[in-house]
MARSEBA-257741 format. One record per residue (C-alpha): y, x, z; residue in three letters; chain; residue number from 1. Coordinates in pm, whole numbers. Example, Ala and Ser with C-alpha at 12.3 -4.5 7.8 and 13.67 -1.06 7.14 Angstrom:
<atom y="-450" x="1230" z="780" resn="ALA" chain="A" resi="1"/>
<atom y="-106" x="1367" z="714" resn="SER" chain="A" resi="2"/>
END
This chain:
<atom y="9000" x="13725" z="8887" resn="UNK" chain="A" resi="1"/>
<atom y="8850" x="13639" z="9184" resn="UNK" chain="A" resi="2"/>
<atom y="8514" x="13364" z="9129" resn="UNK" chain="A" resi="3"/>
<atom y="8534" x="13299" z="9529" resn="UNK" chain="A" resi="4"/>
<atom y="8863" x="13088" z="9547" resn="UNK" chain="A" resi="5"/>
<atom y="8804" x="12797" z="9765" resn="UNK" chain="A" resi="6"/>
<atom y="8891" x="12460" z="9728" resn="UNK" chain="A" resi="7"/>
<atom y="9096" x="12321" z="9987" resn="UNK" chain="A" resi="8"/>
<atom y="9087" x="11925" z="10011" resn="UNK" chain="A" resi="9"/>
<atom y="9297" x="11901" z="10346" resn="UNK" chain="A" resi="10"/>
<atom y="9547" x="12145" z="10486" resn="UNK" chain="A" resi="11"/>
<atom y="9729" x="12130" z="10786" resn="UNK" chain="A" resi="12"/>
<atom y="10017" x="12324" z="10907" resn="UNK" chain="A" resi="13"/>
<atom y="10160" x="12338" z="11233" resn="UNK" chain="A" resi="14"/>
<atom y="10037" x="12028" z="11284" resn="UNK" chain="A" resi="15"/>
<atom y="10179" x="11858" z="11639" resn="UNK" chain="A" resi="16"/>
<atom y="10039" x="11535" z="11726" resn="UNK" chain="A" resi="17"/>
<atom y="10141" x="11224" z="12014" resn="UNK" chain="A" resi="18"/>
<atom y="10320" x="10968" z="12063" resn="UNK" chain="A" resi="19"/>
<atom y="10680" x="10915" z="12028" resn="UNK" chain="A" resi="20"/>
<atom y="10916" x="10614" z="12172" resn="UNK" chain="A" resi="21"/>
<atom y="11248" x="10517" z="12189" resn="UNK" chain="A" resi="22"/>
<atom y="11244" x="10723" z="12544" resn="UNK" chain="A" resi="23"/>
<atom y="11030" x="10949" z="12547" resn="UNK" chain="A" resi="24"/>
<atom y="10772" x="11220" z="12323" resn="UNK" chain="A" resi="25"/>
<atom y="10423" x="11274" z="12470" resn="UNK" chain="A" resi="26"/>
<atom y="10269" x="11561" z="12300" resn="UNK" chain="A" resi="27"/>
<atom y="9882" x="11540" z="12258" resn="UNK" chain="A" resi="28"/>
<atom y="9836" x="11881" z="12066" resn="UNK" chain="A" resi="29"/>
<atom y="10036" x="12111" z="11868" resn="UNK" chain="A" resi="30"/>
<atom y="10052" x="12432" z="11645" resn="UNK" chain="A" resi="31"/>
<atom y="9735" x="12302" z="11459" resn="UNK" chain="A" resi="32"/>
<atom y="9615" x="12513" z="11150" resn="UNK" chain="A" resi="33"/>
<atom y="9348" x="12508" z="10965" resn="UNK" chain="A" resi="34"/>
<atom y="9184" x="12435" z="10599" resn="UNK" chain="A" resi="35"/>
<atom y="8889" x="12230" z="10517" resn="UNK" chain="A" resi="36"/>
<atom y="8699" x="12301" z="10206" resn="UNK" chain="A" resi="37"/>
<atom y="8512" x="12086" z="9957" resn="UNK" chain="A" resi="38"/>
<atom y="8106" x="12063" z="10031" resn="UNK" chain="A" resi="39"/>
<atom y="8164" x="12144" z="10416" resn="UNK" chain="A" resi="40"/>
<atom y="8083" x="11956" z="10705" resn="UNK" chain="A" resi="41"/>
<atom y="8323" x="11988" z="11001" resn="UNK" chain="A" resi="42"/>
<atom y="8247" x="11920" z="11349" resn="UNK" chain="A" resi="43"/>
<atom y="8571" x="11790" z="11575" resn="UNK" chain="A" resi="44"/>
<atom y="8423" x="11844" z="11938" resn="UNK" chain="A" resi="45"/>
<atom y="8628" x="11876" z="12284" resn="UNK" chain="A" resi="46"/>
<atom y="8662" x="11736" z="12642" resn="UNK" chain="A" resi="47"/>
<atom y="8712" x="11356" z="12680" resn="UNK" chain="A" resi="48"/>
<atom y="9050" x="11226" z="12680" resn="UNK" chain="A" resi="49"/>
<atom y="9178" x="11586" z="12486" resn="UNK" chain="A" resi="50"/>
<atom y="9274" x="11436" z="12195" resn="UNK" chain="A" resi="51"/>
<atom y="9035" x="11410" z="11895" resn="UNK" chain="A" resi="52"/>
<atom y="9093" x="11049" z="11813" resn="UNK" chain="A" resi="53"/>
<atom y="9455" x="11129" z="11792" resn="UNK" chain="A" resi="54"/>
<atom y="9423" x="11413" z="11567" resn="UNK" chain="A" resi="55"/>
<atom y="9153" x="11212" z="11348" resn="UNK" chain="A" resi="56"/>
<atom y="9401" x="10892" z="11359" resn="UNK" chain="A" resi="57"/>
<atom y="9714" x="11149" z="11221" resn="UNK" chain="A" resi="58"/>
<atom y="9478" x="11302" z="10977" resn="UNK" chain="A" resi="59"/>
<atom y="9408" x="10958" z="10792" resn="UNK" chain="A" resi="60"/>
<atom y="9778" x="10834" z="10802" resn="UNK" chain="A" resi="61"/>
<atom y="9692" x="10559" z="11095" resn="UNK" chain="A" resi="62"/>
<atom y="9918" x="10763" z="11345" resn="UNK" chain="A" resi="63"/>
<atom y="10237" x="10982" z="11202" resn="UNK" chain="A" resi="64"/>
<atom y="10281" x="11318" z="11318" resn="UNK" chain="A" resi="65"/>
<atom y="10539" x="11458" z="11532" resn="UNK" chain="A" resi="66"/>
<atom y="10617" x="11709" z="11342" resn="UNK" chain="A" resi="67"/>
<atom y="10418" x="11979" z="11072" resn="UNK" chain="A" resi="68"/>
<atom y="10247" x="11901" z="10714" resn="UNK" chain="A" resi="69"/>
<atom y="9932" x="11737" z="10632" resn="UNK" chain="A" resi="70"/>
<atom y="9816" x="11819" z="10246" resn="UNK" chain="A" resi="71"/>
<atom y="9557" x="11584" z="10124" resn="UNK" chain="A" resi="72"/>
<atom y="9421" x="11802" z="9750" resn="UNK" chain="A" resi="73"/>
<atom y="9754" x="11992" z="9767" resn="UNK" chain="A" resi="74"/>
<atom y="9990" x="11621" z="9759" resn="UNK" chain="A" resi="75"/>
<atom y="10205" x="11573" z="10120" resn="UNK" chain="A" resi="76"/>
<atom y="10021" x="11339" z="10307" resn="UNK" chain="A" resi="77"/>
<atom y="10390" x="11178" z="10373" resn="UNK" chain="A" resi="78"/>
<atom y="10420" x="11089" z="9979" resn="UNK" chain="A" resi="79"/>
<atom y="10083" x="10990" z="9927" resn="UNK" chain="A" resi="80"/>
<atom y="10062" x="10564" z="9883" resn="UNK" chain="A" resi="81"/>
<atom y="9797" x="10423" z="10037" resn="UNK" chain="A" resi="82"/>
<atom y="9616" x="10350" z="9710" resn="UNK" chain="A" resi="83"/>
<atom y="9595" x="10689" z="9639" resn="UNK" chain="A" resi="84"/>
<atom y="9460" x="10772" z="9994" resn="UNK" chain="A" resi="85"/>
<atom y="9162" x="10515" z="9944" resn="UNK" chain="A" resi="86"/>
<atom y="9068" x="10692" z="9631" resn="UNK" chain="A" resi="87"/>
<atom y="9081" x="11032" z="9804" resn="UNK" chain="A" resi="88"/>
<atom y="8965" x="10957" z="10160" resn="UNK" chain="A" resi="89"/>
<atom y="8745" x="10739" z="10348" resn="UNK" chain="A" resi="90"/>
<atom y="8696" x="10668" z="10732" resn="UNK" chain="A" resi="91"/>
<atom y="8399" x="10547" z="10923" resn="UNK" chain="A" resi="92"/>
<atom y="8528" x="10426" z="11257" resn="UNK" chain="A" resi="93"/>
<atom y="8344" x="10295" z="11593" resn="UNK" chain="A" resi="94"/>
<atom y="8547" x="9964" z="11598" resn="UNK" chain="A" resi="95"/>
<atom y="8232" x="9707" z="11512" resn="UNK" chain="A" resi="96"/>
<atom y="8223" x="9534" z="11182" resn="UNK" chain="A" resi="97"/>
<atom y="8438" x="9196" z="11121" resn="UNK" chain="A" resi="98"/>
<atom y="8181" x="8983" z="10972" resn="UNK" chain="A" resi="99"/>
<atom y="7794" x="9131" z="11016" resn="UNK" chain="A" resi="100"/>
<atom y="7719" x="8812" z="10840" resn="UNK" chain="A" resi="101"/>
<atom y="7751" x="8996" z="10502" resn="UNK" chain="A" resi="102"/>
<atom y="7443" x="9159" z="10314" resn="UNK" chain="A" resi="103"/>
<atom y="7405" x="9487" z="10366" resn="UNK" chain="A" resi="104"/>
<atom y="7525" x="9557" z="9944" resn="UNK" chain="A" resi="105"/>
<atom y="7776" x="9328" z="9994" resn="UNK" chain="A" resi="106"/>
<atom y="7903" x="9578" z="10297" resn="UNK" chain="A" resi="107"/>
<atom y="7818" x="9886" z="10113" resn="UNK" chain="A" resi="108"/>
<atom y="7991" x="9750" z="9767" resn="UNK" chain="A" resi="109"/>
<atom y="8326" x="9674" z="9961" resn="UNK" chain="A" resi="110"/>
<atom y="8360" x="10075" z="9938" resn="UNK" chain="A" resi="111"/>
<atom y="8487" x="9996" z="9588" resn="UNK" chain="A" resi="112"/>
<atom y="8769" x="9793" z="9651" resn="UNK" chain="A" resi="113"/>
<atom y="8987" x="10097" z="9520" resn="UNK" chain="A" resi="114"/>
<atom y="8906" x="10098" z="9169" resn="UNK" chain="A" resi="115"/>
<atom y="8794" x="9696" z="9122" resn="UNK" chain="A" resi="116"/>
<atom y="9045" x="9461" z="8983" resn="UNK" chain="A" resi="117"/>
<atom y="9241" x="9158" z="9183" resn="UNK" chain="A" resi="118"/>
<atom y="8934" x="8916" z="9196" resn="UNK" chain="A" resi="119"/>
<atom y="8737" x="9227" z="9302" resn="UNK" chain="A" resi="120"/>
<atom y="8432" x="9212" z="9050" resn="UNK" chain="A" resi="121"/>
<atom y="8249" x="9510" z="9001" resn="UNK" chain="A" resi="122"/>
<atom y="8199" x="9692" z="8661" resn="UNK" chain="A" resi="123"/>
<atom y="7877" x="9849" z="8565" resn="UNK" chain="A" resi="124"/>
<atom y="8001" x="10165" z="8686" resn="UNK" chain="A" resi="125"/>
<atom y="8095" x="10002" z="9012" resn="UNK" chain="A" resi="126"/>
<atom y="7713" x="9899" z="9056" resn="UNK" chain="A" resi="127"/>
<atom y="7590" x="10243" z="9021" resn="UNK" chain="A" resi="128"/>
<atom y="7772" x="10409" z="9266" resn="UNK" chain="A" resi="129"/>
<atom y="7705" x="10144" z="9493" resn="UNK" chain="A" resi="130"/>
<atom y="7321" x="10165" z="9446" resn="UNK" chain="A" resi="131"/>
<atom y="7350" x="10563" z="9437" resn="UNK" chain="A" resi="132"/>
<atom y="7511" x="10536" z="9790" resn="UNK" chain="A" resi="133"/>
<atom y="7227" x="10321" z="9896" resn="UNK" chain="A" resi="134"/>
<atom y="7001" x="10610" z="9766" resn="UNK" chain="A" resi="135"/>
<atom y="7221" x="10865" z="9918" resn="UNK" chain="A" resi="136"/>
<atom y="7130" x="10698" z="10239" resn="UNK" chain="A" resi="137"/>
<atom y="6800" x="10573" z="10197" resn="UNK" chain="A" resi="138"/>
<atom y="6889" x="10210" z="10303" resn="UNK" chain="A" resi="139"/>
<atom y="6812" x="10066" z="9931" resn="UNK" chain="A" resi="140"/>
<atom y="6487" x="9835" z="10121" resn="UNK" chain="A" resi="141"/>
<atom y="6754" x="9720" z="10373" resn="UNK" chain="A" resi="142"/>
<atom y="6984" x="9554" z="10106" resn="UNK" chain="A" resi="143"/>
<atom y="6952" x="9230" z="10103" resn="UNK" chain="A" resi="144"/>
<atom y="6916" x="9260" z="10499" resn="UNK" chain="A" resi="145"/>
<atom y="7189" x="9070" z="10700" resn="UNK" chain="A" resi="146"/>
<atom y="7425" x="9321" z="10889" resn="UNK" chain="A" resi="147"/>
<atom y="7377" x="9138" z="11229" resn="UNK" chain="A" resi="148"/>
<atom y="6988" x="9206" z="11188" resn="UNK" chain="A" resi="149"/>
<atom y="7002" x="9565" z="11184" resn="UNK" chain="A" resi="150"/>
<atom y="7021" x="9798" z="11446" resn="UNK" chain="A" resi="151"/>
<atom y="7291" x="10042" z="11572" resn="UNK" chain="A" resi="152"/>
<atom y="7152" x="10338" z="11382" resn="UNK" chain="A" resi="153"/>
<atom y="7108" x="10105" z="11046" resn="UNK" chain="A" resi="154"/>
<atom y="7431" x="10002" z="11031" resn="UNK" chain="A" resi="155"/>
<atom y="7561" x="10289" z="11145" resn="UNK" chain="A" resi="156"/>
<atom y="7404" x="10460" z="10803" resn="UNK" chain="A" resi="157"/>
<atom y="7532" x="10142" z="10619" resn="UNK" chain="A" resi="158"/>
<atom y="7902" x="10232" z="10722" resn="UNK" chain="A" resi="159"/>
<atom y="7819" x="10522" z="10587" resn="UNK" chain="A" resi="160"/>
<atom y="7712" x="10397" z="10225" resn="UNK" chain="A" resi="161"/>
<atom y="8028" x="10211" z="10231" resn="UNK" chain="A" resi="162"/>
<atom y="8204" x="10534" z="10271" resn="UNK" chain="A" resi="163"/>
<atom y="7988" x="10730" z="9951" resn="UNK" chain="A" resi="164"/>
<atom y="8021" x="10396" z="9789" resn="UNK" chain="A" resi="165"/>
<atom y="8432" x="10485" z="9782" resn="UNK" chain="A" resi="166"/>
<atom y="8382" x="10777" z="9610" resn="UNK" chain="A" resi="167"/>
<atom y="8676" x="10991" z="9809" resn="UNK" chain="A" resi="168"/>
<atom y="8652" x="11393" z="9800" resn="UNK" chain="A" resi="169"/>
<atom y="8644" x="11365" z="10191" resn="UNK" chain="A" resi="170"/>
<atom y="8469" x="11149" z="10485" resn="UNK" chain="A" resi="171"/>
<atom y="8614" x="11144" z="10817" resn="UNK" chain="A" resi="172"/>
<atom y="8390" x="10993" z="11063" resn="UNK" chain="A" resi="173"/>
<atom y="8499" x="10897" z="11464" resn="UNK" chain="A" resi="174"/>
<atom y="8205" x="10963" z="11663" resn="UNK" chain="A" resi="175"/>
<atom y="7949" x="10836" z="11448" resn="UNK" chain="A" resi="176"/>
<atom y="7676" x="10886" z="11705" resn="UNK" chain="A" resi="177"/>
<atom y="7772" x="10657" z="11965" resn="UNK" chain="A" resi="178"/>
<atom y="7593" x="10369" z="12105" resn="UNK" chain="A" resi="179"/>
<atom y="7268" x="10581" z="11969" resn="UNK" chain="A" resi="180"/>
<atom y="6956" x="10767" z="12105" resn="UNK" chain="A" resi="181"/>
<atom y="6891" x="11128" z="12082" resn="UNK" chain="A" resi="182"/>
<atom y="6696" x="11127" z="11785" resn="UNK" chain="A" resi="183"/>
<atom y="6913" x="10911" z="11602" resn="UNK" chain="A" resi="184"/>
<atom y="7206" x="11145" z="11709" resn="UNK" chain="A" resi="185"/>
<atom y="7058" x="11434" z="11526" resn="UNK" chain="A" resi="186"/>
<atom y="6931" x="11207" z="11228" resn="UNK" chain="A" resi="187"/>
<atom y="7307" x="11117" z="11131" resn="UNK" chain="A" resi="188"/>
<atom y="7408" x="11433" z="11181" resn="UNK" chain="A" resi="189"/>
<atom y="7144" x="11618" z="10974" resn="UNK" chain="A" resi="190"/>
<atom y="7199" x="11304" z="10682" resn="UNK" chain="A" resi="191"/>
<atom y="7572" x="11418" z="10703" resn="UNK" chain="A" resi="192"/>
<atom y="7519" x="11800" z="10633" resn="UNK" chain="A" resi="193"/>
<atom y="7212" x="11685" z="10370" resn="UNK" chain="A" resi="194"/>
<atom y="7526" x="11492" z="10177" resn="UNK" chain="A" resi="195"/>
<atom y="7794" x="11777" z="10185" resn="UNK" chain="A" resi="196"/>
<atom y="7565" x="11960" z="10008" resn="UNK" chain="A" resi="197"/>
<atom y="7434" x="11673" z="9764" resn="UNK" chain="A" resi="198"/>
<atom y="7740" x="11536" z="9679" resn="UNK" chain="A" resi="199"/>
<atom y="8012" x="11819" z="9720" resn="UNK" chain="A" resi="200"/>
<atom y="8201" x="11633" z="9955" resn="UNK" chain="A" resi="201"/>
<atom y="8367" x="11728" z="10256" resn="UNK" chain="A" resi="202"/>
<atom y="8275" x="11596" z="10551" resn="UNK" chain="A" resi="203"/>
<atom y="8488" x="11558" z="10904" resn="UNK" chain="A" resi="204"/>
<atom y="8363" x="11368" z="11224" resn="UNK" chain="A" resi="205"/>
<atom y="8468" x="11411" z="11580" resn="UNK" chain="A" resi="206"/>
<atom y="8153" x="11388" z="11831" resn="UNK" chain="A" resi="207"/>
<atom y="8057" x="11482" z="12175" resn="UNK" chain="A" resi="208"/>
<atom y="7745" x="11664" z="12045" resn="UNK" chain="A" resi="209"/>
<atom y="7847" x="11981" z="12025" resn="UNK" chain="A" resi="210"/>
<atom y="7519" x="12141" z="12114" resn="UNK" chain="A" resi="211"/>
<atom y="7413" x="11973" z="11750" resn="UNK" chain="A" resi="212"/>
<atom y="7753" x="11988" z="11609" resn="UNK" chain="A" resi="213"/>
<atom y="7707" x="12385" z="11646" resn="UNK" chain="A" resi="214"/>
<atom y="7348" x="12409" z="11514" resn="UNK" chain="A" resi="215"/>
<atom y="7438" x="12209" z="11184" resn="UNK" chain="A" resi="216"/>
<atom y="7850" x="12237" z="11107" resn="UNK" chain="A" resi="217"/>
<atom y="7954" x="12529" z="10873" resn="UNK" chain="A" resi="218"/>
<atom y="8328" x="12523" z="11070" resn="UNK" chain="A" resi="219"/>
<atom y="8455" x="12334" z="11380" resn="UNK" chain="A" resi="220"/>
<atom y="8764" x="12255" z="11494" resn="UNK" chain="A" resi="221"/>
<atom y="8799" x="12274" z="11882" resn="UNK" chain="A" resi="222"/>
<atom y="9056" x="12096" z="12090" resn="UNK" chain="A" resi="223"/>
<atom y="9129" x="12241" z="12395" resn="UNK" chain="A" resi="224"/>
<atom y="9418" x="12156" z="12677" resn="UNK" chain="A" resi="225"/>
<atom y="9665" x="12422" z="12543" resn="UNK" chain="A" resi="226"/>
<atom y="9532" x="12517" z="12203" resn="UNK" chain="A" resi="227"/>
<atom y="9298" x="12418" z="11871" resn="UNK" chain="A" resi="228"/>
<atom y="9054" x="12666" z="11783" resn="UNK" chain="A" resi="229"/>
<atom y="8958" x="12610" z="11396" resn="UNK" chain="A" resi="230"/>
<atom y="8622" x="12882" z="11280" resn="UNK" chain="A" resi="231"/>
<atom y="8250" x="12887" z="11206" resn="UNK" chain="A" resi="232"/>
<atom y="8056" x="12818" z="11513" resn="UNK" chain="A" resi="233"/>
<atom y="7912" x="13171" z="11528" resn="UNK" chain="A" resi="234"/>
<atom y="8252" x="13303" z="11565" resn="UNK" chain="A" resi="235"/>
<atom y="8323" x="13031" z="11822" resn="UNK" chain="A" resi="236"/>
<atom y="8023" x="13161" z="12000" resn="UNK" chain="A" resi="237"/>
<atom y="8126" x="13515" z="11994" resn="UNK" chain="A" resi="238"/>
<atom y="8487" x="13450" z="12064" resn="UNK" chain="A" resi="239"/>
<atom y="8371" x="13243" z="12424" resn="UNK" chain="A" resi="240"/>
<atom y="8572" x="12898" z="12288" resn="UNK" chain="A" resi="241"/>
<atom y="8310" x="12681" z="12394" resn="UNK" chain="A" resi="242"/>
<atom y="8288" x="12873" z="12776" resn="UNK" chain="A" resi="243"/>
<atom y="8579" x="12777" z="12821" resn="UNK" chain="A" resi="244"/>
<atom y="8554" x="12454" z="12704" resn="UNK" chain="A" resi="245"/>
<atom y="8455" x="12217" z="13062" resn="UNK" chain="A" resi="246"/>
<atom y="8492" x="12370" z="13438" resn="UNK" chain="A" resi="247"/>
<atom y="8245" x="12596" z="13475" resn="UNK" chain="A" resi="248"/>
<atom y="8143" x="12409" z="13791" resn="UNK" chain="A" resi="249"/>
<atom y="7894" x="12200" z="13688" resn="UNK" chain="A" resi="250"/>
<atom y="7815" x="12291" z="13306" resn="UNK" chain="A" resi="251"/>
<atom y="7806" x="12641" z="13140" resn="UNK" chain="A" resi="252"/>
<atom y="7751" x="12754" z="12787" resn="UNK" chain="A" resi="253"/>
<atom y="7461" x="12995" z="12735" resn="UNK" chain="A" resi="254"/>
<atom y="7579" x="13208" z="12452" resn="UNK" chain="A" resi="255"/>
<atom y="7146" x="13342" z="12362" resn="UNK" chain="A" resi="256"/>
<atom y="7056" x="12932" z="12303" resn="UNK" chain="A" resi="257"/>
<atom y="7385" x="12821" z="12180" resn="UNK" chain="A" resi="258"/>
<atom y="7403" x="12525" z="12435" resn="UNK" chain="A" resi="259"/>
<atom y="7497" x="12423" z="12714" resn="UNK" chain="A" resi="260"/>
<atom y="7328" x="12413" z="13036" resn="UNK" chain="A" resi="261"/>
<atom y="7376" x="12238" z="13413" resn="UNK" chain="A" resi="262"/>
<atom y="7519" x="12526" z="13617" resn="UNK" chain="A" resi="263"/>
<atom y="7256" x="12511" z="13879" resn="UNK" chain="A" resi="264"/>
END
């Protein structure tokens, strides 16, 4: 018996993703494979306007597919009640907060409102994972902190204690660098590999940082105009995905650095 058999949290299988009306189709993507495991982080990267919001809005049952199977731990994402989705997976989205007039452990402890009864109160256990989260993130001084007082990259790691503080098997994340500077770029991206391998969850977020997304994803998925490359980013690399990636114009990917460069 094999000890190497992975564990597959979300499956897709020729996957095609768009919009549909009464008149028309519109095809975003299609013929999309690919298999995340548990523990991983996976960077969704690609040109503006190609499609990753789409594919991250079908992937958490916001959008429905045109056509192919999502599997969410083996269960049709079609048959899967919303409930059970909330238990399973979390998002972290760039829409802004509704009310940043809450505390930031009254933000963080809305991640439980899966498991908490109709009045909401939280058990002991419910308290735990919510100050674990906190941990997780190293926010626990910022608690009793106001959301509107903090800055983009605070909240931004608050959002994300709400999401631990859910307890799901996977995180999916839509562009959870924007609005912040370089450093703080790379700081939420290094906290999310740090907590795939902490916690054993998966970990999915679309970004236009691909020069970081490379350096510290174990797989990518890359969304190109007439195809979605899923692999490790060294087999990206050696493949030429990410040459291929913007007109060669203007900016060029230097296969020694891993980067990409102003075509001078």
């Amino acid at each position: 018996m094999s000890m190497n058999t992975k564990h597959i949290i979300l499956k897709v299988e020729e996957l095609s993703i768009g919009y549909k009306t009464k008149k028309a189709e519109t095809v975003v993507a299609s013929h999309i494979n690919f298999e995340l495991e548990k523990g991983q982080l996976i960077g969704l990267v690609g040109a503006n306007g190609i499609g990753k919001s789409t594919l991250l809005r079908t992937l958490i049952k916001v959008q429905p597919a045109l056509s192919g199977s999502i599997f969410l731990n083996g269960k049709d994402l079609k048959s899967t009640t919303n409930l059970e989705l909330a238990k399973q997976l979390s998002i972290v989205l760039t829409e802004p907060i509704s009310s940043k007039n809450l505390s930031v452990y009254e933000l963080v402890a809305l991640g439980r409102y899966p498991y908490t009864n109709w009045i909401g109160s939280l058990t002991d256990n419910d308290i735990t994972i919510v100050n674990n989260a906190l941990k997780l993130v190293n926010i626990e001084d910022l608690k009793a902190k106001r959301c509107y007082e903090l800055s983009d990259g605070q909240l931004q790691k608050v959002m994300l204690a709400r999401a631990l503080s859910q307890d799901t098997d996977i995180i999916v994340l839509d562009e959870p660098t924007t609005h912040l500077d370089m450093y703080h770029k790379a700081y939420i991206l290094k906290l999310l590999q740090k907590l795939t391998k902490e916690t054993g969850k998966t970990i999915l977020f679309s970004s236009h940082e691909i020069d970081l997304a490379i350096q510290l994803c174990d797989t990518m998925i890359v969304m190109q105009s007439d195809t979605v490359v899923f692999d490790e980013p060294c087999n990206l690399i050696s493949e030429g995905i990410f040459e291929s990636l913007f007109p060669s114009d203007l900016i060029v990917f230097d296969t020694k650095t891993g980067g990409f460069r102003v075509n001078k």
